[in-house]
C-alpha positions in Angstrom: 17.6 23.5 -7.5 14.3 25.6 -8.6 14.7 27.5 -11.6 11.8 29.5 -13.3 10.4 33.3 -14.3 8.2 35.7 -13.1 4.6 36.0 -14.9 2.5 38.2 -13.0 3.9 38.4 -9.8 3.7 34.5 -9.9 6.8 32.8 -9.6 6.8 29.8 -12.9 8.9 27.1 -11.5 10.3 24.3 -14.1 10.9 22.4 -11.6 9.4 22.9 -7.9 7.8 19.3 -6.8 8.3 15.7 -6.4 7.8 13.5 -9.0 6.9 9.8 -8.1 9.9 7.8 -10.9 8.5 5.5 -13.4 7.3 3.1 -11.5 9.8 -0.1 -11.8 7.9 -2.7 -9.8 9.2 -6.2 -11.2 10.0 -8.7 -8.8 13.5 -9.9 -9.5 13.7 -12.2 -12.4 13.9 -16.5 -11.6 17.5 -17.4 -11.6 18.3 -20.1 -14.0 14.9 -20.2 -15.9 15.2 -23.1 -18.0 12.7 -23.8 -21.0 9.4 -22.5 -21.7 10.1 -21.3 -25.1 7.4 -22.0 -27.0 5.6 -20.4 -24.3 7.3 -17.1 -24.2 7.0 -17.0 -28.1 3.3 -16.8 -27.5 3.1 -14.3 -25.0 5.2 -12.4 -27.8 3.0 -12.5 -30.0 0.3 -11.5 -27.7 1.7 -8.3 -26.6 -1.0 -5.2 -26.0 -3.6 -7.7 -25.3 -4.3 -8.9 -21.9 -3.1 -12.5 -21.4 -4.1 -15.1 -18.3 -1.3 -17.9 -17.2 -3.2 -20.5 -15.7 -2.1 -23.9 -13.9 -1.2 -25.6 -11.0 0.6 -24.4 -7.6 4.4 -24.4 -8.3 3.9 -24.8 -12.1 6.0 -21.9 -12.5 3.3 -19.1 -13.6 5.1 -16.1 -12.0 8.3 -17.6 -12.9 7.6 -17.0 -16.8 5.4 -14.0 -16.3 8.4 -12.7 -14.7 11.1 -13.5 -17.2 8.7 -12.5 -20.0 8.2 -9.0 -18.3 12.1 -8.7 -17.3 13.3 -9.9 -21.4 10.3 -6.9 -22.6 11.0 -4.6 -20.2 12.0 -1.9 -22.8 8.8 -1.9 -24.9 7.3 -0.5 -22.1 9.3 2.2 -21.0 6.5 4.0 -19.4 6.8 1.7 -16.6 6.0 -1.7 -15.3 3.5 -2.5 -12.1 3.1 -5.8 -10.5 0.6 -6.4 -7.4 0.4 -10.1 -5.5 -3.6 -10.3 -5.3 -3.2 -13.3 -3.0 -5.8 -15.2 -3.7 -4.9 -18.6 -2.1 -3.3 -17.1 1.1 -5.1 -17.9 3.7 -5.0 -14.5 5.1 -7.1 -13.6 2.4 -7.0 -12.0 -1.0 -6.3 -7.9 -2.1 -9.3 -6.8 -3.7 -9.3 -4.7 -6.9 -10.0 -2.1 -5.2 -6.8 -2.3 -2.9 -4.6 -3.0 -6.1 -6.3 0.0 -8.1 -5.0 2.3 -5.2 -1.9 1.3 -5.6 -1.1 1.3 -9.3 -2.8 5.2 -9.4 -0.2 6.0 -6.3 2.4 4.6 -8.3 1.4 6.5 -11.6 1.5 9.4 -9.4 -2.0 9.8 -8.8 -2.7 12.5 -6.3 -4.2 10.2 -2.8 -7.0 13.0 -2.7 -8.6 12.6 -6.1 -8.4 8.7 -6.0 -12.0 8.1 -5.7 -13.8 5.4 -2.9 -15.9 3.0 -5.3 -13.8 0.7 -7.2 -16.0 1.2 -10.3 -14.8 5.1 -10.2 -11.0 3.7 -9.3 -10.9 1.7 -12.2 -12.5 4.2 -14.4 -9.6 6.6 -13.4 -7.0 4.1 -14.2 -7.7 3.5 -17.5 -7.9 7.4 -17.8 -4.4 7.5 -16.3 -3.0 4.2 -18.5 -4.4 5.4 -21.6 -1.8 6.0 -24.4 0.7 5.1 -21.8 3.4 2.2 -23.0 3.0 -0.1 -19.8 3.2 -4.0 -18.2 0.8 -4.4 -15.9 1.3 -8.0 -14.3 -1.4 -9.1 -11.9 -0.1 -12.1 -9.9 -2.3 -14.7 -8.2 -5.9 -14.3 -9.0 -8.2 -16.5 -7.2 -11.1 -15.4 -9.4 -12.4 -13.2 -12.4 -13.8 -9.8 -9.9 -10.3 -10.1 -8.4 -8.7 -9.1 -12.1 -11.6 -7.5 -14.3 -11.0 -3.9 -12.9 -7.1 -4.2 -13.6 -7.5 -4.2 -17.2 -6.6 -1.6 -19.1 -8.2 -0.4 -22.1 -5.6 1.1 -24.6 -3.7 -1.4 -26.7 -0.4 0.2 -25.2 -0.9 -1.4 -21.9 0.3 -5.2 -21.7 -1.8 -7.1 -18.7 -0.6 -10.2 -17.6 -2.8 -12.9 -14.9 -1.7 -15.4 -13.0 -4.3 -17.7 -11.4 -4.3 -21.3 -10.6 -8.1 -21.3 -12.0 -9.0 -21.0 -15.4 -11.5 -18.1 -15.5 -13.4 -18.3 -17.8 -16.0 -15.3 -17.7 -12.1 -13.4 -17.9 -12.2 -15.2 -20.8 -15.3 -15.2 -22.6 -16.3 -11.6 -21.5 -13.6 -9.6 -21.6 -12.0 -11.3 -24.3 -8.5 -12.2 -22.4 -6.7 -14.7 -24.3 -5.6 -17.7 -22.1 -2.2 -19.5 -21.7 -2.2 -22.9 -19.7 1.5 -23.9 -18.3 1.8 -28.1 -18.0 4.5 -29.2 -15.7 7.6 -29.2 -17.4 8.1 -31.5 -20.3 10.9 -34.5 -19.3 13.6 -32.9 -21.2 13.3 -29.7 -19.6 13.1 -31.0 -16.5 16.2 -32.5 -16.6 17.6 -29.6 -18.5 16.3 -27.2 -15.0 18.2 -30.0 -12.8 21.4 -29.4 -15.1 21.4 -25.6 -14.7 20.7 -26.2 -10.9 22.7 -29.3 -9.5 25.7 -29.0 -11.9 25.8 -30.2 -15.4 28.3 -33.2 -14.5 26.3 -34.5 -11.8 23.5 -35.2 -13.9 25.4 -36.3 -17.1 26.5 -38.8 -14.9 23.7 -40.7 -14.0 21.0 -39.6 -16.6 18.7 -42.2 -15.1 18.2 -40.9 -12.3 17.9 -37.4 -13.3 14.9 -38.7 -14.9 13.8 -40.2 -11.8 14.1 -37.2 -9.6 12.3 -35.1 -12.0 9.5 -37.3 -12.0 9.8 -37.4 -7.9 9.2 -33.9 -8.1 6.3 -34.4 -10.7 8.5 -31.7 -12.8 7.1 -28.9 -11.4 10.1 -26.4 -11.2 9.6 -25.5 -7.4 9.8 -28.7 -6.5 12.6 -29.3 -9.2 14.3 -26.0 -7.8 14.3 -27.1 -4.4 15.9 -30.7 -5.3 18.3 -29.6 -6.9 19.6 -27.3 -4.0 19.9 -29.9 -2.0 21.7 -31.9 -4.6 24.4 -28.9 -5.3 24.9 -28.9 -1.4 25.7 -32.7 -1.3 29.1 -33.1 -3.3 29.5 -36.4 -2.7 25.8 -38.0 -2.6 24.6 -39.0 -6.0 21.5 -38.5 -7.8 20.5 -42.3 -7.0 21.0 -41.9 -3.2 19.2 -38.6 -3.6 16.1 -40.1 -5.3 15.7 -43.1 -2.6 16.3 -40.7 0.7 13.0 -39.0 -1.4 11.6 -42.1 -2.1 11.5 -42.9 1.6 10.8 -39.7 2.9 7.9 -39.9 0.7 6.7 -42.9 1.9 7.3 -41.8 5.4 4.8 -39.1 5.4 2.7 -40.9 3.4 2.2 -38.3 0.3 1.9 -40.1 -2.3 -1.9 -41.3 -1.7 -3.1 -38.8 -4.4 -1.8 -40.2 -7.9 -3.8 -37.1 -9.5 -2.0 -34.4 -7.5 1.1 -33.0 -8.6 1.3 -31.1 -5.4 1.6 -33.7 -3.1 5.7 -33.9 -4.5 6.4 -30.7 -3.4 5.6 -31.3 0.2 7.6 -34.1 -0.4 10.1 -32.2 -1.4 9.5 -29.3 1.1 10.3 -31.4 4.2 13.2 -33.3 3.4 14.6 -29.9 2.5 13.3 -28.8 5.6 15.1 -31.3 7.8 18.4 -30.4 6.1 18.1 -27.5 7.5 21.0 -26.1 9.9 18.9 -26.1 13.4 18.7 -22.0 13.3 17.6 -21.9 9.8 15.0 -24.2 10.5 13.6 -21.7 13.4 13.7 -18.7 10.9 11.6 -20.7 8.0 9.2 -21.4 11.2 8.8 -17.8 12.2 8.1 -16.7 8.7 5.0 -19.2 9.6 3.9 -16.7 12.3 4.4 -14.0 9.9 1.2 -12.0 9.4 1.3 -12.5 5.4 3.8 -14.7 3.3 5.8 -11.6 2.6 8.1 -10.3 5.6 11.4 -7.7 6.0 13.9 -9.1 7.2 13.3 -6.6 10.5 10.5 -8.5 11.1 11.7 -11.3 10.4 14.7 -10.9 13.6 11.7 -9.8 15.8 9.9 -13.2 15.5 13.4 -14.6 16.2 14.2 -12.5 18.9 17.8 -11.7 17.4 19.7 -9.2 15.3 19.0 -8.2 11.9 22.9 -9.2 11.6 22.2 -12.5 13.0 18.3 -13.1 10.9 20.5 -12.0 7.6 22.9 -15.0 7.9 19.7 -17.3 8.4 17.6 -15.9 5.7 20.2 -15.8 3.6 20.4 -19.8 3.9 16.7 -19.8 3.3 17.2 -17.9 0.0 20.0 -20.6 -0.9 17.8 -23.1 -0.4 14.7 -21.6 -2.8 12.4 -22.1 0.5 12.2 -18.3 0.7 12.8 -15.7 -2.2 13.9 -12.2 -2.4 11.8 -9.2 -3.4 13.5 -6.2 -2.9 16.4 -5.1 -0.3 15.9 -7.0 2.5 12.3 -8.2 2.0 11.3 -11.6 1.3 7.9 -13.8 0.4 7.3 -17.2 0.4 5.2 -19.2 -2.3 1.8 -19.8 -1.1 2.7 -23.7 -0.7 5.9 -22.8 1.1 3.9 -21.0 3.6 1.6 -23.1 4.0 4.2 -26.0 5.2 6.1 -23.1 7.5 2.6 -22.3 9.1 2.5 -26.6 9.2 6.0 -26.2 10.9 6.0 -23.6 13.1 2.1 -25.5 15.0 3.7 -28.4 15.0 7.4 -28.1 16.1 7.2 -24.5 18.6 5.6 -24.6 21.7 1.9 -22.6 22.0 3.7 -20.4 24.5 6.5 -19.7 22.0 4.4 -18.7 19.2 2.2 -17.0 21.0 5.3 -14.8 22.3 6.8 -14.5 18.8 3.5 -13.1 17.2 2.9 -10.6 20.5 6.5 -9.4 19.7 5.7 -8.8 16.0 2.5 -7.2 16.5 3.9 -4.9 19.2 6.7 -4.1 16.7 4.6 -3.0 13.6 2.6 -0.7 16.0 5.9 1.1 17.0 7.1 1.8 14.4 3.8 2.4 12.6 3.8 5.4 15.8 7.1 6.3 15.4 6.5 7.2 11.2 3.2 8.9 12.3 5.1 11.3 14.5 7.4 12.2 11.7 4.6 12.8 8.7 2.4 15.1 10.9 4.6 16.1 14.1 2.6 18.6 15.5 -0.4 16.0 15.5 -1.5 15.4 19.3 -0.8 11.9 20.6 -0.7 9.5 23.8 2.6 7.9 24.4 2.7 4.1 23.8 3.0 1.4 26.6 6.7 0.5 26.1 6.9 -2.7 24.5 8.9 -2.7 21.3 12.4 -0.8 19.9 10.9 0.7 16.8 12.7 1.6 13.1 13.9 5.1 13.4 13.3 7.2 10.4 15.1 10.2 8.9 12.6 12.2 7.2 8.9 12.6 6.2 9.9 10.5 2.6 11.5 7.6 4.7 8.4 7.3 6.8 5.9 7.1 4.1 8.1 4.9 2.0 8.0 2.7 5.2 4.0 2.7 5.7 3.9 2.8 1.8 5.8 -1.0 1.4 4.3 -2.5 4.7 0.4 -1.6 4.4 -0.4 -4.9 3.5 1.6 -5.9 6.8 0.1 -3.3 8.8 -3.4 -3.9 7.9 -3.4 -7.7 8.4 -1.4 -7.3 11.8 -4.1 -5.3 12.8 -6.4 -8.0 12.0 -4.1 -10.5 13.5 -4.0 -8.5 16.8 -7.7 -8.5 17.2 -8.3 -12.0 16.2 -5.5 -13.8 18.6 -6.8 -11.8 21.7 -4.0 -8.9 22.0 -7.1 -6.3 21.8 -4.8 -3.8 23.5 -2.5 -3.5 20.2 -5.3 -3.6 18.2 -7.0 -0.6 19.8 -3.5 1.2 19.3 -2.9 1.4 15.4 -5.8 3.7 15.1 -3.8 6.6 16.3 -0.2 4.9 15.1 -2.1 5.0 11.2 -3.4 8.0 11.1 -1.4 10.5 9.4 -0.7 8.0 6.6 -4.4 6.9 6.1 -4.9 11.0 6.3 -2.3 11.7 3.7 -2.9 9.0 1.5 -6.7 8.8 1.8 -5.9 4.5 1.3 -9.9 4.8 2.2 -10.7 1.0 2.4 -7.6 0.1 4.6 -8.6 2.9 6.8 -12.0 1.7 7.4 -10.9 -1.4 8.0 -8.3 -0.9 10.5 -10.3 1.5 12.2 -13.0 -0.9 12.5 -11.1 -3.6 13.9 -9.8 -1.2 16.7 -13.1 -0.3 17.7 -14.5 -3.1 18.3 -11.3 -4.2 20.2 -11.3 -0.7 22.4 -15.0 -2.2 23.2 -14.1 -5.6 23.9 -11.4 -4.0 26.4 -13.4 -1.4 27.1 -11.3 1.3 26.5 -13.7 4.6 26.2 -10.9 7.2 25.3 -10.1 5.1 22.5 -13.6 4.2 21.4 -14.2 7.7 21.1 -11.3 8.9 19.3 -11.8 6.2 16.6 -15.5 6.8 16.4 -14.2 10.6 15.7 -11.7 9.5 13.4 -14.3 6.9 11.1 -16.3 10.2 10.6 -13.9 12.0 8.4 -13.3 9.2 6.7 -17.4 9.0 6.1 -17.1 12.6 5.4 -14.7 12.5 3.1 -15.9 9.8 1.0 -19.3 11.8 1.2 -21.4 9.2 3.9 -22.4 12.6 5.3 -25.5 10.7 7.6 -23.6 8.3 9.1 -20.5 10.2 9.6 -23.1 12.6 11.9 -24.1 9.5 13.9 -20.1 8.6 14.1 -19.3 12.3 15.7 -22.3 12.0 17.9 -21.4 9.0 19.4 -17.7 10.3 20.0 -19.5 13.2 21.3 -21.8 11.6 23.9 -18.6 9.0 25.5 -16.1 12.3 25.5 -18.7 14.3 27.4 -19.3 11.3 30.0 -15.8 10.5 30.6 -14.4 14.1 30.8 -11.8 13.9 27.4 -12.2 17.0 26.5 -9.4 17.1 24.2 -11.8 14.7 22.3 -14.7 16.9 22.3 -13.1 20.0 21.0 -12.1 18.1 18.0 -15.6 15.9 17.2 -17.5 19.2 17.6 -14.9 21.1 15.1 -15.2 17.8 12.5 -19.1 17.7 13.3 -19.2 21.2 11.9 -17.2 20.8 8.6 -20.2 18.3 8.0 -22.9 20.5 9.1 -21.3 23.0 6.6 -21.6 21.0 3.8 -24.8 20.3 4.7 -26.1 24.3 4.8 -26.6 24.2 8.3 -25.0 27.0 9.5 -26.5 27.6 12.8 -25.8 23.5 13.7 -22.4 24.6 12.3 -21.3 27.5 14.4 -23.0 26.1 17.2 -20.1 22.7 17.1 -17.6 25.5 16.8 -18.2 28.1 19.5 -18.2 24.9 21.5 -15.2 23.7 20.3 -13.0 27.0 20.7 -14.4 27.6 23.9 -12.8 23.8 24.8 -9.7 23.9 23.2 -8.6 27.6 24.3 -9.2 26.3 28.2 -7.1 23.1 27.4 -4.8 25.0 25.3 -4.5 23.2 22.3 -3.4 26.1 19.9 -3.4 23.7 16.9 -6.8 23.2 17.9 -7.5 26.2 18.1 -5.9 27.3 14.9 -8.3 24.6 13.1 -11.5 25.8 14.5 -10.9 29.5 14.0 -10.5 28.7 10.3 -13.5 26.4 10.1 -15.0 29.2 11.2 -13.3 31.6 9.4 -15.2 29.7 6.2 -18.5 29.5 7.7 -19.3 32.9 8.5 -17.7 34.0 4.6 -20.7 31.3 3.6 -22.9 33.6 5.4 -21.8 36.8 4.1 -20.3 38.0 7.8 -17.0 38.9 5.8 -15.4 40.8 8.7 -16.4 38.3 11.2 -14.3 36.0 8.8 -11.4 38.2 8.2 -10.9 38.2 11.9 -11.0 34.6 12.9 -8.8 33.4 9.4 -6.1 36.3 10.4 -6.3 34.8 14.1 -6.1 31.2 12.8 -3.2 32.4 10.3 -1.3 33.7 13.5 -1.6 30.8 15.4 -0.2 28.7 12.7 2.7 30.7 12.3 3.6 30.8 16.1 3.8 27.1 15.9 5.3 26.2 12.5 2.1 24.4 11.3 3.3 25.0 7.5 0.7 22.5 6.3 -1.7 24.9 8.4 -0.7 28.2 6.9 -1.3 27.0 3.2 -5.1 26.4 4.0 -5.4 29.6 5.9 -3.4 31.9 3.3 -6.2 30.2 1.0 -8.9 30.7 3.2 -8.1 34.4 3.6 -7.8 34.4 -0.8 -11.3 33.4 -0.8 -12.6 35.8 1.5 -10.5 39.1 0.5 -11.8 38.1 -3.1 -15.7 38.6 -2.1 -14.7 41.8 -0.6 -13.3 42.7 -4.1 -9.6 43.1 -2.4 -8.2 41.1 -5.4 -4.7 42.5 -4.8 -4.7 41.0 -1.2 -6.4 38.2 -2.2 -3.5 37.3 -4.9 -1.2 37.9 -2.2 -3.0 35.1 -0.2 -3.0 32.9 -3.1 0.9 33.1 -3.2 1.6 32.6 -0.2 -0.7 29.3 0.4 0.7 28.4 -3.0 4.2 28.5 -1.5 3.0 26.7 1.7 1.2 23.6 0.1 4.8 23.4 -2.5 7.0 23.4 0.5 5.1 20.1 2.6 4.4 18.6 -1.0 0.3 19.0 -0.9 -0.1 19.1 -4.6 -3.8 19.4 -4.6 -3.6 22.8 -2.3 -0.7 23.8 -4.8 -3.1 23.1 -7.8 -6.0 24.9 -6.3 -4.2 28.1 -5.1 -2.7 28.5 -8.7 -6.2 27.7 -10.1 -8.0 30.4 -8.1 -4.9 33.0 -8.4 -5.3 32.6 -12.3 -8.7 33.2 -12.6 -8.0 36.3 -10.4 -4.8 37.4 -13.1 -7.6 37.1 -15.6 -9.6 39.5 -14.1 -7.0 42.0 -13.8 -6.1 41.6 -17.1 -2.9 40.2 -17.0 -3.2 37.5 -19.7 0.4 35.8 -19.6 0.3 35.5 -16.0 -2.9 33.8 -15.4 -1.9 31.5 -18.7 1.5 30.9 -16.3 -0.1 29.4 -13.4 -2.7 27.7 -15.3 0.1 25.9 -16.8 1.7 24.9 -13.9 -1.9 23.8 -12.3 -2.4 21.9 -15.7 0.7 20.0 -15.5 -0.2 18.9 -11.6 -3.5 18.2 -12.1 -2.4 15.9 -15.6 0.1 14.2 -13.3 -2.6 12.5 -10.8 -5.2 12.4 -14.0 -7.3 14.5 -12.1 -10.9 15.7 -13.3 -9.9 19.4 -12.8 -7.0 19.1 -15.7 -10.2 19.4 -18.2 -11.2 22.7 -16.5 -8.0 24.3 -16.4 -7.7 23.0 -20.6 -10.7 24.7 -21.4 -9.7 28.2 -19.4 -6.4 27.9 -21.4 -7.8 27.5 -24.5 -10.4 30.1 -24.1 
């Protein structure tokens, strides 16, 4: 429920907006950690300074990261953010710049003002971080430009690195104390079997405890997974256990390199593997065809071609068996080495036809559903129907469609890759379109280029010159946006140039309307009103009123740049009624602010207040914070200037307190009006 006062005809709301929560992003903490104390004493005593955990694959890096973080959690009650960089997947690794997107959207960063370059990203995250009591724990570095821009720089922030490398410019430069982990000493070893394969059981036959833990060169996957096996095996002892390893061992012939710990936990790996209940053993395969190593367990039954019901009872075996773990609510990852033997699996043991199959049906799947969430974030947003091929999620509401694209980017963005690179161009030129209200919304500006990117060269390979065009169309805002002004021009008049030749004039109207928003910024006006004469003229004959409405209000600004006030009173008003008669709330806030601007240069500062509400009221009500903050912005200044002092302090407040919430440049402005 909103509650607030009245201050100058401007409603002060206490509360009026979503809030992201503190952002709780630990993975769930290792069940039955054994040992490691001396280590987690040190990372005690190293807390506010960044810390890297180096060592070898399966060591257990994460593992104590984890618990450390989990045991700590309430000296940083300001939150805790975790990102997987990936740096061994073979998939390739998250760059800073990707991670620094996400940690200032989970600090509740507005998408708008998080800036392109990830020297400006970083800046604004330690801006955000500083004075703030948080973990930051950055999980599987490959190298030092991976984790340099994810440190913060206030002595409240904890950073924790994981990397199988040691770093050491991380080290020497930026003064990040290191932390090596050394398999597991012999006594804890045997101490992880004990918590994992029963206390009696290994009491029993200490010897060859000892013997298995060397088997698994005491690395605690390897020891984790073991021990699985020997809870599940009542009445096999530890001796028969350590020759069936023995001899699976020697079987597949791992053992060649004395100097790699590793080699155990393949070892390991497949005579787990082949313990496997037959349909278990098929679900650790698909998550080999799995775009990354992380999956939902949605995804997971399309690869399978079953149920969710009937993937849960097979996962759920896979979890049992420490070949998969848990994330979140039905979401799962596999360790880069457990991937790597399920992608070993699934080439060796499924047919080319089958996997080929499996991966078409997951790749047709994300792009459903990535379709189906666009249609809820921006409904009245004009789209082709898909080629039916996939059942996709349903979602309730705008928040469970974002929270969808939100968790699965990483998916979404690689499947698109995937697509392109197996030869199912068709998909590929398809997510475009299915993305583009998230990538609009959230302004994730890399990801967006990228996936964009991919689909145009796959519309070409196809050649596919509707969808050519429309992505070409669609890479120029983002190059307007981010401020690539010259090349976002050549994008729009290449769009231009295939809509005209194949007749899509839905396409042109809308390249000429986004050629002109650059031409405006540019200062030229005549090049401007020119695209949008055009454009109106097209999209009142095809009778796209949303369209319509958009171009009337780009116009609307132009000719209030050029001093033609009445000109612009007409087409805003026209735009404002178009908006209306469709229910394009999003729409209304930007024409109600529109006509603010332009009532205010006529010196109608009454009706241009009025305006100012009412966008005000518009952005609030679909959750655009940055509209909210600038309508309140310019109606304060406007309260100023009619002398009503505690109502322009009111809404500066409120525009404060948004602007402070995405650590947004603007929050100094509005400081120094208040304090003046």
């Amino acid at each position: 429920m909103q509650t607030g006062t009245v201050h100058g005809g401007v409603h002060v709301h206490q509360q009026h907006r979503f809030v992201r929560p503190v952002p709780r992003q630990l993975p769930p903490d290792t069940s039955r950690f054994t040992g490691r104390e001396d280590e987690l004493s040190r990372l005690d005593a190293r807390a506010g300074t960044p810390t890297l955990i180096t060592g070898t694959a399966g060591v257990g890096k994460t593992a104590l990261a984890v618990r450390w973080a989990h045991r700590c959690r309430d000296r940083f009650p300001d939150g805790q953010l975790y990102v997987d960089m990936r740096g061994y997947s073979p998939r390739g690794p998250v760059d800073a710049g990707q991670a620094l997107e996400g940690f200032l959207h989970a600090l509740d960063v507005d998408p708008e003002l998080v800036p392109v370059d990830t020297g400006d990203k970083a800046a604004l995250y330690r801006s955000v971080t500083d004075g703030r009591r948080l973990l930051v724990l950055v999980d599987n570095v490959s190298d030092a430009d991976q984790a340099r821009p994810l440190l913060a720089a206030s002595d409240t922030v904890t950073v924790l690195v994981t990397s199988r490398n040691r770093l050491p410019g991380l080290v020497s430069r930026d003064g990040v104390g290191r932390l090596g982990l050394d398999v597991l000493p012999p006594d804890e070893a045997v101490s992880l079997l004990r918590a994992t394969a029963g206390v009696d059981r290994v009491d029993a036959d200490p010897a060859a405890a000892a013997r298995l833990a060397d088997q698994c060169a005491r690395l605690p996957l390897a020891l984790r997974v073991a021990a699985e096996r020997c809870a599940d095996t009542p009445f096999t002892t530890l001796a028969d256990l350590t020759a069936d390893l023995a001899a699976e061992q020697d079987r597949l012939d791992l053992l060649s390199s004395d100097t790699d710990p590793t080699a155990a936990v393949r070892a390991v790996l497949s005579w787990s593997y082949r313990a496997l209940p037959a349909d278990a053993a098929a679900a650790f395969r698909a998550f080999g065809l799995h775009t990354t190593s992380e999956a939902s367990l949605d995804a997971v039954a399309v690869l399978l071609d079953v149920p969710p019901a009937s993937a849960r009872r097979v996962v759920d075996c896979l979890v049992s068996a420490h070949l998969v773990e848990p994330t979140a609510r039905d979401r799962y990852r596999l360790h880069d080495l457990l991937r790597a033997y399920a992608v070993e699996r699934a080439r060796a043991e499924v047919s080319p036809d089958d996997c080929a199959a499996a991966i078409r049906r997951v790749l047709a799947w994300y792009l459903h559903t990535a379709d189906a969430a666009d249609r809820v974030l921006l409904p009245l947003y004009q789209r082709t129907p898909l080629p039916a091929e996939s059942v996709p999620l349903e979602f309730a509401d705008r928040v469970a469609a974002m929270r969808w694209c939100e968790t699965e980017r990483v998916n979404l963005v690689s499947a698109v890759r995937s697509a392109a690179d197996s030869g199912h161009h068709d998909i590929a030129r398809w997510f475009p379109p299915a993305l583009w209200s998230f990538f609009d919304l959230r302004k994730h500006w890399a990801d967006w280029m990228a996936v964009f990117g991919i689909g145009l060269t796959s519309a070409r390979v196809i050649g596919d010159r509707d969808a050519e065009a429309y992505i070409l169309g669609s890479l120029g805002v983002a190059l307007h946006d981010t401020g690539q002004y010259d090349r976002a021009i050549d994008h729009y008049q290449e769009a231009l140039a295939i809509s005209e030749e194949i007749g899509n004039d839905r396409l042109l109207g809308g390249t000429l309307a986004s050629l002109s928003h650059v031409y405006r910024r540019l200062s030229r006006f005549d090049e401007a009103l020119d695209c949008l004469h055009r454009s109106l003229t097209i999209r009142q004959s095809t009778r796209d009123r949303r369209g319509e409405a958009i171009t009337l209000n780009r116009l609307g600004a132009v000719y209030r740049d050029l001093g033609r006030l009445d000109e612009s009173l007409d087409h805003l008003h026209r735009s404002l009624d178009l908006r209306r008669g469709i229910g394009d709330r999003h729409g209304e806030g930007f024409a109600h602010h529109s006509l603010a601007a332009t009532y205010s240069t006529l010196g109608r500062i009454d009706t241009a207040m009025e305006h100012y509400r009412h966008s005000v009221e518009a952005h609030r009500e679909v959750g655009n914070l940055f509209g909210e903050a600038q309508g309140l912005d310019c109606l304060a200044k406007l309260l100023r200037l009619t002398g009503d002092e505690p109502g322009a302090r009111a809404a500066w407040e409120q525009s404060l307190a948004i602007y402070d919430s995405f650590g947004s440049a603007e929050a100094d402005q509005v400081r120094a009006r208040l304090a003046g």
